[in-house]
N, C-alpha and C positions, 0 to 999 in steps of 0.2 A: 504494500500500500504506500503511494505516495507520502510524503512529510507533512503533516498538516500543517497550516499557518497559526499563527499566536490565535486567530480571531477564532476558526475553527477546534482548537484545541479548548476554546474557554467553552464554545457551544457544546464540544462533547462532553465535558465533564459535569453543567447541568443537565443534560441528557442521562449519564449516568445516575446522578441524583434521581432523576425523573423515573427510569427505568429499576432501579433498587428498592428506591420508597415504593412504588407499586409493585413488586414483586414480580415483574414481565420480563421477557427475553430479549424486546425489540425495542429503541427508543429512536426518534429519526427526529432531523428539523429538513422541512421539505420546501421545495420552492415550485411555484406551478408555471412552468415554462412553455407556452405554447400549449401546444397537445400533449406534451409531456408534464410530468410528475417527477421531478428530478431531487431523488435525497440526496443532499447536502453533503453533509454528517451525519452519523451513525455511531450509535452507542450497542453492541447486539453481542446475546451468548453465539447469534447462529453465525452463520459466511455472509454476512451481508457489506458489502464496500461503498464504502463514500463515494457519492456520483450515481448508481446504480439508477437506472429509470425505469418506470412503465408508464402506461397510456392513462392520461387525467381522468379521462372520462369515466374509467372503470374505475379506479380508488377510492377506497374509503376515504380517504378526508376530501375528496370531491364532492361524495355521498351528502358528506355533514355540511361540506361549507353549501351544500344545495339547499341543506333541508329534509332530505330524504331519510337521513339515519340521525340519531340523537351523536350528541361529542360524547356520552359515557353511552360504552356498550358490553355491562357484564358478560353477557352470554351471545356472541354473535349468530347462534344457528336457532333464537329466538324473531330472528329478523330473516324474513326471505329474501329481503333487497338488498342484503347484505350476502347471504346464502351464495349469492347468482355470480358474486362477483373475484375475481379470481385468486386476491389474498385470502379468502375465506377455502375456496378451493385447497390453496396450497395449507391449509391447518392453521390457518389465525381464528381465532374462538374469545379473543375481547383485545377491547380497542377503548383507546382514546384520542380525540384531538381536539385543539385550541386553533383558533389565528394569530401570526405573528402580525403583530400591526405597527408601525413607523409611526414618528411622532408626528406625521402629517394626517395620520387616520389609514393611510394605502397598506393594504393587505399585501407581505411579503412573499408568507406562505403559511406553513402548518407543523407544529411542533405537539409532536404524536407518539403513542407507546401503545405497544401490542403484545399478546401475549398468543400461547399454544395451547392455554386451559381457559376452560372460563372461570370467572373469580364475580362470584356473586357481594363481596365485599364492595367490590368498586361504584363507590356514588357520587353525590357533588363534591364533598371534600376533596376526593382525589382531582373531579375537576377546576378547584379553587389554587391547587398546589401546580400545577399545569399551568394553570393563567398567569401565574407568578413566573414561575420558570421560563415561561414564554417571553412572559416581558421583559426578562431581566435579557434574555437570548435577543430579544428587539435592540435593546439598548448597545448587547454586545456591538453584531454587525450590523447597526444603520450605518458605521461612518465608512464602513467598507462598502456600502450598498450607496450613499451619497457620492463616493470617488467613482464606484464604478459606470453612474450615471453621468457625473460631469466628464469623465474621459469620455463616454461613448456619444456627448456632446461637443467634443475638441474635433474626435475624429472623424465625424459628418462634417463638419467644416472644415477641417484642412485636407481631410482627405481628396479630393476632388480639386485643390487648387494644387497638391502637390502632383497629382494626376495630370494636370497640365504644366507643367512644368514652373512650380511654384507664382512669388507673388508680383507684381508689379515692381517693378526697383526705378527710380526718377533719383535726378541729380541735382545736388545743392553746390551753386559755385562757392570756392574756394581763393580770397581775391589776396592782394598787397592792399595793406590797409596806407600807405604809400600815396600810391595813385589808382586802385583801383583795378589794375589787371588780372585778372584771373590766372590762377595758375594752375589750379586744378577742380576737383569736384567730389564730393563723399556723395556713394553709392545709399539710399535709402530705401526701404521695403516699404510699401505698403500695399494694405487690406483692404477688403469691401467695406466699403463704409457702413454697412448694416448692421455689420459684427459690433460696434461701437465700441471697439480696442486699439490703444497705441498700440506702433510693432513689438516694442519690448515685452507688453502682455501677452503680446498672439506667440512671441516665443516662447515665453513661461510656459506658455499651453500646452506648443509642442513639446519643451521638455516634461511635461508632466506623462508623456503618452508614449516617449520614448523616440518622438521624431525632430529632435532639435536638432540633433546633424545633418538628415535629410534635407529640414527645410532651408537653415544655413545653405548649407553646397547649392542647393535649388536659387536662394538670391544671392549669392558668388556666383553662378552661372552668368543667371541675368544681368546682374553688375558686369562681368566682362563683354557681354555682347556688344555696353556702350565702348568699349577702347579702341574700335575700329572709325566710330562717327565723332568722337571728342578729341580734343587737343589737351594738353597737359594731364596728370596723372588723377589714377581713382583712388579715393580711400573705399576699402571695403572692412565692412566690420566681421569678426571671427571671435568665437569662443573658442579655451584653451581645447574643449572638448571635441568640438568641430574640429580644431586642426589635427589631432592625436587621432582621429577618427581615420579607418582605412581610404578615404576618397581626400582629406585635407590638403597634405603632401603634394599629390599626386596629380592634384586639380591646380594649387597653385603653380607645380615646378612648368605647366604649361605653358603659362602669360605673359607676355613680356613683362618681366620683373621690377625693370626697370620706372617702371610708370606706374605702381605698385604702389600703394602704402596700407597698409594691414592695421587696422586701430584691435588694438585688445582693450575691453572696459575696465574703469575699475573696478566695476559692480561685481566682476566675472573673478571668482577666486580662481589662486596659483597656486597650486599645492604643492610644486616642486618646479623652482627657478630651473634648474641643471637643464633637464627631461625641456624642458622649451628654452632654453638659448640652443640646445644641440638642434633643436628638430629647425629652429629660425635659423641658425649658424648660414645653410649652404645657400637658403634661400637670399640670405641677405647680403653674400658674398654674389649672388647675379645684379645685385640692384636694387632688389626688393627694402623699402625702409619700414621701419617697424614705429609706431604712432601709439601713446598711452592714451587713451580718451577718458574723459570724465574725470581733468585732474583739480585738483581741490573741493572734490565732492566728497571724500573723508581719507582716510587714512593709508587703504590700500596702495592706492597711487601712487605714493612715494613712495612705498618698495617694489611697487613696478618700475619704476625708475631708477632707483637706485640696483635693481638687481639685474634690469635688463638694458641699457646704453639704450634709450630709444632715439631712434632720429627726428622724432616729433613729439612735443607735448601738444595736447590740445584741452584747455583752458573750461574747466564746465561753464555753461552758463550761468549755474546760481553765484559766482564771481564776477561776471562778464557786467549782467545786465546790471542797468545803475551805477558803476564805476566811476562815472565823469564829477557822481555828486557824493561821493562816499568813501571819504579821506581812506578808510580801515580797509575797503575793497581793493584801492587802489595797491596799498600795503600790500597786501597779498597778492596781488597779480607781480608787481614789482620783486616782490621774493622767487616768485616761481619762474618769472622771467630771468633773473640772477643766474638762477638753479638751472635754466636750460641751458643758457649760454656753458656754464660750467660743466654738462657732460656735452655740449654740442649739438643741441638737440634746437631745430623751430621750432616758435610757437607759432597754434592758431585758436584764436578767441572764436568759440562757438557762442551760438545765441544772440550775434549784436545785433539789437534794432533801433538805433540810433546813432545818427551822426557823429551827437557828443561824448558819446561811450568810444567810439572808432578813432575820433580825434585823440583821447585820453588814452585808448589800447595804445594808440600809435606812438606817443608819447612816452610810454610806459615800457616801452622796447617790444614790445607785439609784433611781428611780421605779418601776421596775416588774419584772415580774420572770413567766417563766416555767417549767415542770418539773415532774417526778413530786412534786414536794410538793405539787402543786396537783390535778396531773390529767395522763395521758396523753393521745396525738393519741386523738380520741374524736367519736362523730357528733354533729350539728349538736346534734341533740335531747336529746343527756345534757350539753350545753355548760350550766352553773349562772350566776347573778347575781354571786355573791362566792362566796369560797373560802377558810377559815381557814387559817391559818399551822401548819397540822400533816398529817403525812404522809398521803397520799390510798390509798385500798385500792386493791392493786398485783394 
């Protein structure tokens, strides 16, 4: 028999309660799946296996949840409708069952105990200790019945977009805060508007389901299709996982590397520096520059920086916006600009949407700079040469 999970081990063991206090051979928690009757778990003297199924319609706690048979049945060959039906065939002679119900009121399934004799003892009390045991069995697996529902709502929805070859990816220019030339552009994803999720969420999603490297490599594809139609290089964003993943490598060692910049978040833990400068090492030795994104958004950051020489920082917004009028912002942009210069690293100001923030980045030793003062994530084809330092039509 398979390992049972923590959640299943806790339901067999008030099963076992259930099936000792009654004195029965058989204890099950059942789930009504389709046409199917499908035990769960399984507490039994007989060979009976977790999973095991038969056809709903003929099962006793079918019977009961119909109406047909009462939930306590001392003597099952006192019931003909009970008689006809093929657990009584094979020698069950008493039964119980309850519903398992969710804290929303939806019936899960049915937690039941049967026996090979009949036992004229068994009345309400033992159906009051059931109801209990049931609940407590409810309370166990709702949050494994709650996941298994929001997953099987991740992947109605990305399924069919990763079926097409993932999501949308538009490009946000990347200028001199200078004079406004553009010099590159970060690759951005996004969603049907309907979903009513940032990208960051819609990845959570997929990693919740197992398809965060998929859907990554899916907008890395798309991101590269623009490096034929743009000028100057693309940032594309990567988790450490994504690149460790069998397609990461192997996908990047294709692209011109040179035009390349790889942003890792800070949000995205490193659990081992080594293990990712070897795997960036050869990539980076073609060209490929390596970018910390989200930096002074907390603390990570600057041990991606410190542990990995990046060739760009890029400056989070919650530093960025406001700067021009917030002595303490400025401070800190002025530190990390210090800090860049000292491993060698550009900076680029994400988020700016104003002139006087761009004028004061600039100021501040910022090279570069991106945001709605320049241009939203936009297709390849409205991507401009330069971009003046005043607000872009929103």
């Amino acid at each position: 028999m398979p390992e049972r999970s923590e959640t299943a081990q806790q339901v067999a063991e008030l099963l076992r309660t259930a099936r000792q206090s009654l004195g029965m051979g058989l204890a099950f928690l059942s789930r009504m799946d389709g046409a199917e009757q499908r035990l769960e778990v399984v507490d039994s003297v007989l060979p009976v296996p977790d999973g095991m199924t038969q056809p709903r319609a003929t099962s006793f706690c079918q019977a009961i949840l119909d109406g047909v048979l009462p939930p306590v049945i001392p003597d099952v060959a006192r019931f003909p409708a009970a008689m006809r039906l093929p657990a009584a065939q094979q020698g069950i002679r008493s039964y119980l069952s309850v519903p398992v119900e969710l804290s929303d009121g939806t019936v899960y399934g049915t937690f039941c105990s049967a026996g090979l004799e009949a036992d004229p003892q068994l009345d309400e009390r033992d159906l009051a200790l059931m109801r209990v045991l049931a609940q407590a069995a409810a309370t166990i697996i709702e949050p494994d019945v709650v996941k298994r529902c929001r997953n099987a709502v991740i992947e109605s929805r990305l399924r069919p977009l990763l079926d097409r070859d993932g999501p949308v990816v538009l490009l946000q220019p990347i200028v001199e805060l200078a004079g406004g030339t553009r010099v590159g552009a970060e690759a951005l994803s996004r969603f049907p508007q309907e979903w009513g999720q940032p990208p960051d969420e819609v990845f959570a999603d997929a990693d919740l389901i197992g398809e965060r490297e998929n859907l990554e490599l899916a907008a890395l594809r798309r991101a590269a299709d623009h490096l034929p139609c743009v000028a100057g290089y693309i940032a594309m964003n990567i988790s450490p996982a994504t690149l460790y993943s069998p397609g990461g490598v192997p996908f990047l060692t294709g692209l011109p590397l040179e035009r390349i910049v790889l942003e890792l978040s800070e949000h995205d833990p490193i659990q081992d520096y080594e293990r990712l400068r070897t795997v960036l090492a050869p990539l980076r030795a073609r060209g490929m520059r390596l970018a910390i994104d989200d930096v002074g958004a907390g603390y990570s950051s600057l041990r991606h920086i410190v542990a990995t020489g990046p060739d760009v920082i890029k400056l989070d917004r919650s530093i960025v916006a406001g700067v021009a009028g917030d002595p303490v912002l400025a401070v800190v942009v002025h530190a990390l600009t210090e800090l860049a210069t000292a491993v060698g690293a550009t900076v680029v100001a994400e988020g700016i949407e104003t002139a006087a923030d761009a004028t004061t980045l600039a100021g501040l030793g910022v090279g570069l700079g991106q945001g709605w003062l320049f241009d939203r994530a936009v297709p390849a084809a409205d991507l401009r040469d330069g971009y003046a330092l005043a607000p872009a039509g929103r």
